[in-house]
C-alpha positions in Angstrom: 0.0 0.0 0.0 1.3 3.1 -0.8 0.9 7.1 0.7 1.1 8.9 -1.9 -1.5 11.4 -3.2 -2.9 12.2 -6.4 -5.4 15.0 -8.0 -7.9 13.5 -10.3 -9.8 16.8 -12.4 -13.2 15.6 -13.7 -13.7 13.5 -10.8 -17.4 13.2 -10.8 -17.1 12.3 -14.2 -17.6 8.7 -16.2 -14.2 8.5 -16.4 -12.8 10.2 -13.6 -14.7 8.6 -11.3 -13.6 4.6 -11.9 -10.4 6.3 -11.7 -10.6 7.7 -8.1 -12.1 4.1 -6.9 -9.1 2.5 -8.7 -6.7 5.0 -7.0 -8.4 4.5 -3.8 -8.3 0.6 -4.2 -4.8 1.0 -4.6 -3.8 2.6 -1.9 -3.6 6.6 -2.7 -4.9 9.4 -1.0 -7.2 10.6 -3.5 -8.1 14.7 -4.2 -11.3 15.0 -6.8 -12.1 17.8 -8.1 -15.2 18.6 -10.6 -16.9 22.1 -10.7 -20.0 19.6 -11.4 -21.4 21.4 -14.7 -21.2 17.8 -16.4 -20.1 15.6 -13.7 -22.5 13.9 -11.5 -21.8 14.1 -7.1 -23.9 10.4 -7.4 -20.7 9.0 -9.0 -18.4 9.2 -6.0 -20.6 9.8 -3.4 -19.8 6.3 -1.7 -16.0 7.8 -1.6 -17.5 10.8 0.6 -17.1 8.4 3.6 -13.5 7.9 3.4 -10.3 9.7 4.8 -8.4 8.5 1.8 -10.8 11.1 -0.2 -11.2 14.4 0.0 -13.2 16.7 -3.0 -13.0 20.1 -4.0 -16.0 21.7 -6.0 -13.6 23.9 -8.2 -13.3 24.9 -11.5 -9.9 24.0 -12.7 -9.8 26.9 -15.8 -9.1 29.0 -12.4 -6.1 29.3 -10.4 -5.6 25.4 -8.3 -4.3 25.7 -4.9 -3.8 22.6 -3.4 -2.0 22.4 0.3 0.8 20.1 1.0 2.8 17.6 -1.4 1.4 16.0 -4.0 3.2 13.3 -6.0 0.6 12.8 -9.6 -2.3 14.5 -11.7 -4.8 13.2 -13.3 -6.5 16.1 -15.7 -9.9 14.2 -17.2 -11.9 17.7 -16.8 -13.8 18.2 -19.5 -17.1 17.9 -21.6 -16.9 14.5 -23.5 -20.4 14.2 -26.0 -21.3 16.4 -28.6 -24.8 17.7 -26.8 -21.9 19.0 -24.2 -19.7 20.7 -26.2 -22.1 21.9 -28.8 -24.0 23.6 -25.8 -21.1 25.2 -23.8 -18.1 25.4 -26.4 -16.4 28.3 -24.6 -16.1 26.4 -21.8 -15.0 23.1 -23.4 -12.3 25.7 -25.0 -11.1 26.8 -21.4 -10.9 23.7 -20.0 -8.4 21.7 -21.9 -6.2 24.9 -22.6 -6.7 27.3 -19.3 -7.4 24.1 -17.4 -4.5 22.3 -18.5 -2.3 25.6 -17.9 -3.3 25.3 -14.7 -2.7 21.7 -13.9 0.5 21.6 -15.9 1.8 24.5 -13.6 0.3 22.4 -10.0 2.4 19.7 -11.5 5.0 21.9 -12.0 5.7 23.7 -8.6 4.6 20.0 -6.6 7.0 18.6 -9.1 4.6 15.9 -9.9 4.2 13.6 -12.8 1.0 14.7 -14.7 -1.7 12.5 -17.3 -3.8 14.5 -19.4 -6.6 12.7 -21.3 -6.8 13.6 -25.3 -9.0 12.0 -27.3 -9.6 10.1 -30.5 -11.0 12.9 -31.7 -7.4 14.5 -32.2 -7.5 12.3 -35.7 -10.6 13.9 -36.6 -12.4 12.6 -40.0 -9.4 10.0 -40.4 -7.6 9.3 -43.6 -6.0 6.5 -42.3 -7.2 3.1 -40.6 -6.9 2.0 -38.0 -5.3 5.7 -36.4 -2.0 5.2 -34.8 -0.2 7.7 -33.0 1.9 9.0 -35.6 -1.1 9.7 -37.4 -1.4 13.9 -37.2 -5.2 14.0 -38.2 -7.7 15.7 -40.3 -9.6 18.1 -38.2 -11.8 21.1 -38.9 -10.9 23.7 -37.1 -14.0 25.9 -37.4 -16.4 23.4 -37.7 -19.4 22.4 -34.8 -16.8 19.7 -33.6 -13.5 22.0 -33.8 -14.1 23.2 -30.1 -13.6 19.7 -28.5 -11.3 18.9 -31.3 -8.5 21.6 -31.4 -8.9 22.1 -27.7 -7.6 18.6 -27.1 -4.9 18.9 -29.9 -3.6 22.4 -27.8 -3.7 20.5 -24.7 -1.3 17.9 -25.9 1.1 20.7 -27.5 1.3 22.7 -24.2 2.1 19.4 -22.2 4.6 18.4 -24.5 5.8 21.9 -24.3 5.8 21.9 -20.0 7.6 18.5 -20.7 10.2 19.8 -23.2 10.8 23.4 -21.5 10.6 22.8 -17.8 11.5 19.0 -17.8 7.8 17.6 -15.8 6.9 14.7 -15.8 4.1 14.3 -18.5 1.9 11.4 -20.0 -0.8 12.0 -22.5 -3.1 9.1 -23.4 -5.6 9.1 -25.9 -9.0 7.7 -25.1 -11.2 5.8 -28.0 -15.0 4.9 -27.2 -15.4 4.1 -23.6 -18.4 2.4 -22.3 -19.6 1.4 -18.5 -21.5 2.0 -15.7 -22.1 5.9 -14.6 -22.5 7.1 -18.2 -24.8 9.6 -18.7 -28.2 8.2 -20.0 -28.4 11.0 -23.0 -25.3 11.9 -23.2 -25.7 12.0 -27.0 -23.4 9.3 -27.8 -24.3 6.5 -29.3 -24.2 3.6 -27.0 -26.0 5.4 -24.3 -28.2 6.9 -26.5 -29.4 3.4 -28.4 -30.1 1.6 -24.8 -31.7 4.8 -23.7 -34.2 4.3 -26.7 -34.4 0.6 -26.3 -35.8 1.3 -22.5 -38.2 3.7 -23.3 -39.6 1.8 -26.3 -38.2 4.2 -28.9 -36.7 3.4 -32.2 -33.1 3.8 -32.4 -31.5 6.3 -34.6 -28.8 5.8 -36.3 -27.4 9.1 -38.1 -25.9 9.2 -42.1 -26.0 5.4 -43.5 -24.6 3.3 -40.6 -22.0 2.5 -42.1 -19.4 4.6 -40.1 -17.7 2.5 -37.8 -16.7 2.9 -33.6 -14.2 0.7 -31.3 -15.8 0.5 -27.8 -13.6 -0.4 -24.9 -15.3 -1.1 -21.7 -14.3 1.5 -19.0 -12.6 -1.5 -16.6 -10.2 -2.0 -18.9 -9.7 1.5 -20.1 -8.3 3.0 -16.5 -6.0 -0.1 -16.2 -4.3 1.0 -19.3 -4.1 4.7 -18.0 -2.8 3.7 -14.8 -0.5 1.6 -16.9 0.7 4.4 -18.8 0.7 6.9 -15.5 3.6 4.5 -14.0 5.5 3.7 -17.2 8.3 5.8 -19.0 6.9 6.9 -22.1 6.2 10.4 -22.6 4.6 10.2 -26.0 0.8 10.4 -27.0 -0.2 7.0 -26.5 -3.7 5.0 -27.7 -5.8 3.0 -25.1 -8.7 1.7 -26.7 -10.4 -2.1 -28.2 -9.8 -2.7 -31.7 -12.6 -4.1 -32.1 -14.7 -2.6 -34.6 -18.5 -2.2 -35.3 -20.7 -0.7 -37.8 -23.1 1.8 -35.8 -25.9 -0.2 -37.5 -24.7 -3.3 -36.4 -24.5 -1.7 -33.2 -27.8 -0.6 -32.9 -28.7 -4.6 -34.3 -26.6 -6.0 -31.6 -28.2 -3.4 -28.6 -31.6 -5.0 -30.0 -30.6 -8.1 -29.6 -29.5 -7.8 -26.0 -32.5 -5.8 -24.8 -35.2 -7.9 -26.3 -36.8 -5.4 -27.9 -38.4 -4.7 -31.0 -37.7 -1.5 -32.6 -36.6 -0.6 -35.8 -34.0 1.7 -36.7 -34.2 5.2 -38.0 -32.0 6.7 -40.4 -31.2 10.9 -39.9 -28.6 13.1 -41.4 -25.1 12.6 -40.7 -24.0 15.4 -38.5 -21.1 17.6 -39.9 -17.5 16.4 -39.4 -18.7 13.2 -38.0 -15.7 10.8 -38.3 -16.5 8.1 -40.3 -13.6 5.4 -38.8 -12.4 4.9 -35.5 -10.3 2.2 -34.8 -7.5 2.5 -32.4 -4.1 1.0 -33.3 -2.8 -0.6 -29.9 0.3 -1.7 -31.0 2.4 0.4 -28.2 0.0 -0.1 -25.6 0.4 -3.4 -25.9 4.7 -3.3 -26.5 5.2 -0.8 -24.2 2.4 -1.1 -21.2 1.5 -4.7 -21.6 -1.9 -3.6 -21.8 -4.3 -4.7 -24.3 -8.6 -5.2 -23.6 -9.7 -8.1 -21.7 -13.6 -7.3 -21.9 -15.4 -8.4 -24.8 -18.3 -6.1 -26.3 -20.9 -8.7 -25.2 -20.0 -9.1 -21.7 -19.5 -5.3 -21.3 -22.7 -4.4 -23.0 -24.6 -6.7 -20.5 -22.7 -5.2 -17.2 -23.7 -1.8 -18.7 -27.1 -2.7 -19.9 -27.6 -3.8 -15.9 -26.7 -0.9 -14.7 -29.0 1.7 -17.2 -31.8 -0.8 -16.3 -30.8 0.1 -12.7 -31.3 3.7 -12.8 -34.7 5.8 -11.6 -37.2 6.3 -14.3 -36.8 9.0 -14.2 -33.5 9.5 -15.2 -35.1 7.9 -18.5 -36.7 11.0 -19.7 -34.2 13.1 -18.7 -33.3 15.6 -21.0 -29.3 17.0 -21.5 -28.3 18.9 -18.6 -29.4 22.6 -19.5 -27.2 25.2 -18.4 -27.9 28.1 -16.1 -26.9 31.6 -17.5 -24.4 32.0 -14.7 -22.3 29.0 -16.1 -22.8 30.4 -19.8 -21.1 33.7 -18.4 -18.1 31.5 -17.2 
């Protein structure tokens, strides 16, 4: 068991959350921190009850103060679905450029090692397939998607730059399709979104043909690999995601399969910019971290479907989070 202590941004989170109960299993004094405009207090609220866990409602595009030592970062702050960053781009802007500023310079005077989370989405539309890392992407940057998109491909360039210039410690992993428990019902994302329709008896749409493809990796497997890459060496942008690949048509077949329902699907516009590949390449992850998935779709998709068929009824008819003018003004 170890004492040492680590700041996890986006805490509430989907993500950010199985990482502070993996941190915690571990051993670690865990500090979350979430300024709650996506995140959810339900996620970690059973951590609330620990002296290993302490949370601070803060918004990480501001100044961070934290008291004492601290030996790693964790920076998963940020909106993550389209509904999010569509509604509050400025924000989303902030966050992984301001926000990462601001974490890269905690790390910097706590000389800690820091892990930011990019994202597939760095690759944009792809031209190649599957992405690997060398891959530099074919990204809009004015279009609906190009807040989420350039944000994340600034916050790798200004932690390589706190890397190269002042010599921290950084890691940079970047995140394909993640699926699990405590994802947001209608989030907007497609997994979600088709078993959200499923319960309530809705047809599922599917947007442009189908045909565009995803590569979901089920969120057990997908912290393992950051933690992996946390503790290794490497200091390059690295993939952690499953290979597997799937249709989003087949997709929505295979969510009707599992829950027993009979709706059709519904075809809509393709949204703008909307990639039509993603398939990670996991050739380092696997050389360098010894990490590759151990969760197939199916078993995932049932632990997931278990837990959505878990939740309040309510939380069925939820609509997106709308948000207040005071967070708009942020």
């Amino acid at each position: 068991m170890t004492s040492k202590k680590v700041l996890i941004t986006g805490a509430a989170g989907f993500l950010g959350s199985h990482l502070c109960d993996l941190f915690i299993k571990k051993g670690y004094k865990v500090i979350g921190m979430d300024n709650l405009i996506t995140g959810d207090l339900n996620n970690i609220e059973h951590l609330f009850k620990l002296k290993e866990f302490e949370f601070y409602h803060h918004d990480v595009s501001k100044f961070i103060h934290i008291p004492g030592d601290l030996d790693y970062i964790l920076h998963f702050a940020s909106p993550a679905s389209p509904i999010d960053y569509l509604k509050i781009p400025i924000q989303t802007l902030k966050v992984s450029s301001l926000g990462t500023h601001n974490c890269l310079g905690l790390a910097l005077s706590k000389k800690a090692r820091i892990l930011v989370a990019s994202t597939s989405e760095v690759y944009g539309d792809p031209l190649i397939h599957p992405q690997n890392e060398e891959y530099w992407g074919n990204v809009n940057p004015v279009g609906p998607r190009g807040v989420y998109d350039e944000a994340k491909r600034f916050q790798e360039a200004i932690t390589m730059a706190y890397h190269t210039f002042h010599h921290i410690e950084t890691r940079i992993v970047r995140i394909f399709n993640t699926y699990g428990p405590r994802m947001r019902l209608n989030d907007g994302r497609a997994l979600p979104a088709f078993i959200g329709q499923a319960l309530r008896g809705e047809d599922l749409t599917v947007f442009g043909d189908g045909s565009q493809t995803r590569s979901f990796c089920y969120v057990g497997d997908l912290v393992e690999g950051i933690y992996r890459l946390l503790m290794s060496d490497y200091i390059q942008p690295i993939n952690i995601g499953n290979p597997d690949e799937i249709s989003l048509k087949d997709f929505a077949d295979e969510i009707i399969k599992l829950t027993g329902t009979n709706q059709k699907i519904v075809y809509k516009p393709l949204p703008t910019d909307d990639p039509k590949q993603r398939q990670p390449d996991i050739a380092k992850a696997k050389e360098i971290l010894d990490w590759q998935p151990t969760v197939n779709r199916a078993n995932g998709l049932k632990i997931t479907y278990e837990y959505f068929k878990s939740l309040p009824q309510t939380e069925l008819y939820k609509l997106p989070k709308e948000f207040t003018e005071t967070i708009k003004s942020i």
